[in-house]
C-alpha positions as CSV (number, residue, x, y, z in Angstrom):
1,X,39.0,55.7,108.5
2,X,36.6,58.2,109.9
3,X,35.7,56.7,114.0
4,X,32.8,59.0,114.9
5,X,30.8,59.6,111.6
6,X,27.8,61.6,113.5
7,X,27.9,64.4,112.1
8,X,29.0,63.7,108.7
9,X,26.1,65.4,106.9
10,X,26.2,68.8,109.6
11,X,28.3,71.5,108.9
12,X,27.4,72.7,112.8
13,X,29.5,70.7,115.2
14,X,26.7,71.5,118.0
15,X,24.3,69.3,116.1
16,X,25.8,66.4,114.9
17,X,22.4,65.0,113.9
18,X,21.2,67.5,111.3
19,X,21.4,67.6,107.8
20,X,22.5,70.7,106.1
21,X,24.5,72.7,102.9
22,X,27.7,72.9,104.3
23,X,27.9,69.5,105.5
24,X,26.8,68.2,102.3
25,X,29.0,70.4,100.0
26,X,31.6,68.9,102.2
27,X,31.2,64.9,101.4
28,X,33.6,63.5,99.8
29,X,33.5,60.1,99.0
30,X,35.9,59.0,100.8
31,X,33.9,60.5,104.0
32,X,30.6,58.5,103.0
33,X,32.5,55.2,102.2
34,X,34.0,55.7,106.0
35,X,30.8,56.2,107.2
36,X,28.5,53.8,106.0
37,X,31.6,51.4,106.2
38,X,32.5,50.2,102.6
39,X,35.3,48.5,102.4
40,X,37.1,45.3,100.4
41,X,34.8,42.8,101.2
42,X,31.7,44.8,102.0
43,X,32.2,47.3,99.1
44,X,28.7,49.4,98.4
45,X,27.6,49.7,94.3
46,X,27.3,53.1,92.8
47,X,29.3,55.0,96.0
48,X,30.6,57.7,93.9
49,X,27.3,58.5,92.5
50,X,25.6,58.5,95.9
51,X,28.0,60.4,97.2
52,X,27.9,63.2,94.0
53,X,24.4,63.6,94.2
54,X,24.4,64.4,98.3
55,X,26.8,67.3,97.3
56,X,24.5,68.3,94.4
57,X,21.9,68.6,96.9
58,X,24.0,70.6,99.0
59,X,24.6,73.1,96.6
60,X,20.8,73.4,95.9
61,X,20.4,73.8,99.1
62,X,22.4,76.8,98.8
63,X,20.8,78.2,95.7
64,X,16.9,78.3,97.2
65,X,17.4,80.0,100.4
66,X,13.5,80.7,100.1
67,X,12.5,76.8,101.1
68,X,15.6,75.7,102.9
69,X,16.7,79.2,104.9
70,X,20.2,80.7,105.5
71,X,21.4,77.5,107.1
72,X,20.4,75.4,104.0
73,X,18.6,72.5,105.9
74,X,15.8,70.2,103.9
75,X,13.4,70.3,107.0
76,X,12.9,73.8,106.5
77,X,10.9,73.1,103.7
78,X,8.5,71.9,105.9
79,X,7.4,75.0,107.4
80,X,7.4,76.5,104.4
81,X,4.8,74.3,102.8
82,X,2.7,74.6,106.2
């Protein structure tokens, strides 16, 4: 069971509390379930398809540079509607 899930959507350990590609290409299910503690008992519907489309948006993260930058972050889009 994962103790410390901060950081479970970064892929930069130095900031735990960002979102970014690498962190999301790296959920597994396994990770999110841990995190937002499903279990037997207090199981959460549609896990696996939560946790699939986080890494889909990881990956377009990773495709469109142009919005999200090099580091692949969603709030990067914001300056770049500004």
């Amino acid at each position: 069971m994962l103790t410390d899930w901060k950081g479970l959507f970064s892929g930069n350990r130095n900031n735990k509390y960002q979102v970014d590609k690498e962190g999301l290409q790296q959920l597994t299910v396994e990770k999110l379930a841990s995190g937002l503690q499903s279990r037997p008992g207090n199981e959460m519907a549609g896990l696996e398809g939560r946790a699939q489309l986080l890494i889909r948006l990881g990956h377009a993260l990773h495709e469109k540079i142009e919005f999200f930058g090099e580091d692949g972050r969603p709030g990067n889009m914001l300056g770049k509607l500004l």
